[in-house]
C-alpha positions, 0 to 999 in steps of 0.5 A: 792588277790588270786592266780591261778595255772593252773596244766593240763596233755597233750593230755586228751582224749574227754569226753562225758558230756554238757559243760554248766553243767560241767561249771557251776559245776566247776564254784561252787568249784571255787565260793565256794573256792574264798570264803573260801578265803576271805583274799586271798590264792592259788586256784589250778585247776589240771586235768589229766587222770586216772581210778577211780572205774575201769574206764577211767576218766578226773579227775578236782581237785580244791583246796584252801588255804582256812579254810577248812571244819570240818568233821561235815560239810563235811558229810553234804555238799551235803544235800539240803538245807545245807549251812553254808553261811548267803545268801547261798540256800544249792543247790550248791553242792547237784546240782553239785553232782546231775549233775555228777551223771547224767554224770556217773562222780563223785563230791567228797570232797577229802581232807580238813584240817585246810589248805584248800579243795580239790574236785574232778570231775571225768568225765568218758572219751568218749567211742570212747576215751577209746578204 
């Protein structure tokens, strides 16, 4: 009962990053919002370009009608081994921040409210793309 909007700017340059990290990152925020969700919502996936911190960027948001998260959670998010969920590890986000670090990218939790959730990716655009 959940439904997807799909929202993705034309012609995003090329990135540089593996596939598999960064598919398993977005498949975190989306596994995490579906949860959020037990009862259904909206899930939205939008991804554009833009500059964050002075740099070409790929920005991924994922969103959800979920609960949201109070801001006592959300400064802990990415503490290993914090999680909210009675069969969660804590890893999930820690490892996904940990994954864009290593790409020069970002994971941020951008809003929440009692509405839902939004994160964003940043996956900084190739070099040969950029010019």
């Amino acid at each position: 009962h959940i439904v997807v909007e799909r929202a993705d700017a034309p012609n995003l340059p090329s990135v540089l990053a593996d596939l598999e990290q960064l598919e398993q990152v977005l498949l975190n925020l989306i596994n995490n919002a579906v949860e959020a969700m037990p009862a259904g919502g909206v899930l939205r996936i939008a991804s554009s370009q833009s500059l964050h911190g002075g740099r070409e960027m790929v920005e991924v948001a994922v969103s959800d009608s979920g609960d949201g998260i109070s801001k006592d959670i959300g400064r802990r998010v990415f503490e290993p081994f914090f999680t909210t969920k009675e069969e969660g590890t804590g890893l999930g986000l820690c490892i996904a921040a940990a994954v864009m670090a290593q790409h020069k990218g970002l994971l941020e939790l951008t809003s929440t409210s009692h509405t839902g959730t939004k994160w964003t990716v940043w996956i900084p655009v190739a070099e040969t793309a950029a010019k």
